[in-house]
N, C-alpha and C positions, 0 to 999 in steps of 0.2 A: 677853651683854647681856640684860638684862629689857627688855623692850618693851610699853607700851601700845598697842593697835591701837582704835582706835575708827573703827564701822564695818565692823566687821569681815566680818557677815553682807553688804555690797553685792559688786558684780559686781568690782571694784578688793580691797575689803578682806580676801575671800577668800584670792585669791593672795594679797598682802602674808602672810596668816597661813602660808601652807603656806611661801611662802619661807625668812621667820624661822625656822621648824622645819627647815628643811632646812638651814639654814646653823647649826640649833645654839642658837639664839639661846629664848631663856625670851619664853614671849607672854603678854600678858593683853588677851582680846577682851573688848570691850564691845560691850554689844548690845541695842536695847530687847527684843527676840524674841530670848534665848542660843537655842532650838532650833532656831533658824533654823539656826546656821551646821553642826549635823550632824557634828561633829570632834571624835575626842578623839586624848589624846595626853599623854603625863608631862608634857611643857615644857606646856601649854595650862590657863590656866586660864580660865574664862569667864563674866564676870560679867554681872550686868542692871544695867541704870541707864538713864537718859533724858537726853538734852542736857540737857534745861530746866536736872535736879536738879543744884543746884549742888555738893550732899553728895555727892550719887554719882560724882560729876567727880571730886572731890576724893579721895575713898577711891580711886578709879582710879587715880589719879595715885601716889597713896601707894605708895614704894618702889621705884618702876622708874626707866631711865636715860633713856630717849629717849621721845617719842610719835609713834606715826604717824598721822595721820589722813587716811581714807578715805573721811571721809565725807560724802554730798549729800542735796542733799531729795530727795523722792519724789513733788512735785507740782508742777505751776508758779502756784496760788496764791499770793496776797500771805502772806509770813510773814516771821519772824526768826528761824529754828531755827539759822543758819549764824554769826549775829552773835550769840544766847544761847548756844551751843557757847564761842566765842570767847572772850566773856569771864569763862567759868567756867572756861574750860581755862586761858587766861592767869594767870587769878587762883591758880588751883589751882599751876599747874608753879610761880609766883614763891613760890609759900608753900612747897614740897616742894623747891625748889631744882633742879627739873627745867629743863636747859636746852635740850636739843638737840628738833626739832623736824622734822617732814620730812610737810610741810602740802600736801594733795589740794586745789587750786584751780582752773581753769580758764581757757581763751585766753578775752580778753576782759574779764577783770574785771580791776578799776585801773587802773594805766598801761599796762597791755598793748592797752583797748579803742583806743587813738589810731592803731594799726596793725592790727588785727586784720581790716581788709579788709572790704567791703560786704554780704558774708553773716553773719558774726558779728556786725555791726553792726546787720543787719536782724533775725536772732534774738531780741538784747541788746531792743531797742526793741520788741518788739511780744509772741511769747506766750513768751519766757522771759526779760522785763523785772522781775517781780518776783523771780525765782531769782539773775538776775544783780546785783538792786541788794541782795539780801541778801546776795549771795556779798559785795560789793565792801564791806559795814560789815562786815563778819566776817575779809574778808583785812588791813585796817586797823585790825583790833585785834589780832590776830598778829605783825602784821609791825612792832608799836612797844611790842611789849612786853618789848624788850629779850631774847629768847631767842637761840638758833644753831639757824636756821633753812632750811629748803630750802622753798621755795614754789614748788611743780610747778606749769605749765601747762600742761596736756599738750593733744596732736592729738586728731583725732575717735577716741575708742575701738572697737576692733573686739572680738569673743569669739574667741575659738579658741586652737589653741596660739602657744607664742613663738615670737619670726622669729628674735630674736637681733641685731636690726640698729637698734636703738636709739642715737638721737643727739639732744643736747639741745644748745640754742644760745641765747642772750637776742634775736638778731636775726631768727631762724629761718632764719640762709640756713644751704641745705644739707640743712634740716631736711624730709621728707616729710610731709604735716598729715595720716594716721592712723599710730595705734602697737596695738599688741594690747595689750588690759588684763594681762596675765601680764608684758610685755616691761614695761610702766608698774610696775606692781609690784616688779619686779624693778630698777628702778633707784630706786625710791626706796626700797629695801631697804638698797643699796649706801649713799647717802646716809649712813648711821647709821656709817658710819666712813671718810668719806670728807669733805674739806674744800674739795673744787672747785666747789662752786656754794653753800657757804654766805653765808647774806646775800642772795642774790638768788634770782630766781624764772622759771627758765629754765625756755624751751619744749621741750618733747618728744616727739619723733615720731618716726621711725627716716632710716635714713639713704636718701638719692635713688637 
């Protein structure tokens, strides 16, 4: 499978890339800084481009089967880099005919904030209110633009190696609220040919 990663250089998009290689799978990273991600590889190729640039979205998109996106802001600033992604990546995959989709969002944005519990609640509303209300116009133009999509919510991330004990649910029971970003990677890897949570946006964190 050819896969676009965007995002690739963050803490999540990494692993997502070394997965796809190891499962085989043809990658094409996008990346404002390509030296950042420090990888090479036959299947790897690794392009520049910017959310904003709607052209470089779209030559990304050009030719491959799936997208994965990894990717988040880097500031908690008022911006729209999450809702200008959106709807260039939308517009792009509907023109390339690209459908399948396997979208990096977080607890708490959209229908999810109505359960997310008085700490994400107190996050969301105070110093990462403007990350969250960009994330929440950008997961709303994703999730209606008619793709086959997976919209990860995932647990608090942790760095290190994988547990292996990763478990997603839409109600979270059951669900442990941290996952290791490797363990997160790797299931939204699976995702790309996998039909059990398409359509919805289940939470992920490993098992209790």
């Amino acid at each position: 499978m050819k896969v676009l990663v965007i995002g690739a250089t963050g803490g999540t998009g990494r692993h997502v890339v070394r997965r796809l290689l190891e499962a085989g799978d043809w990658v094409r990273a996008f990346a404002r800084n390509p030296a950042d991600l420090n990888v090479t590889h036959a299947r790897l190729e690794v392009v520049q481009g910017d959310a904003r640039d709607k052209t470089a979205v779209d030559r990304a998109v050009q030719g491959v089967d799936a997208v994965i996106v990894a990717f988040g802001p880097r500031s908690t600033k008022r911006g729209d880099i999450q809702e200008a992604l959106a709807r260039n990546l939308a517009g792009a995959m509907r023109a390339r005919g690209v459908k399948r989709l396997i979208n990096l969002s977080a607890f708490g944005v959209g229908d999810s904030a109505r359960t997310s519990g008085w700490m994400i609640s107190l996050v969301r509303h105070t110093i990462y209110r403007h990350v969250y209300a960009d994330k929440d116009r950008g997961e709303a133009i994703l999730l209606s633009a008619a793709l086959d999509y997976v919209n990860v919510r995932p647990a608090q991330l942790l760095d290190g190696p994988a547990r292996g004990r990763v478990k997603a649910s839409l109600d979270r029971r059951g669900v442990d609220g941290k996952v290791t970003r490797d363990d997160l990677a790797g299931f939204m890897v699976e995702q790309l040919r996998s039909d059990q949570w398409l359509g919805t946006s289940p939470f992920v964190g490993s098992n209790r």
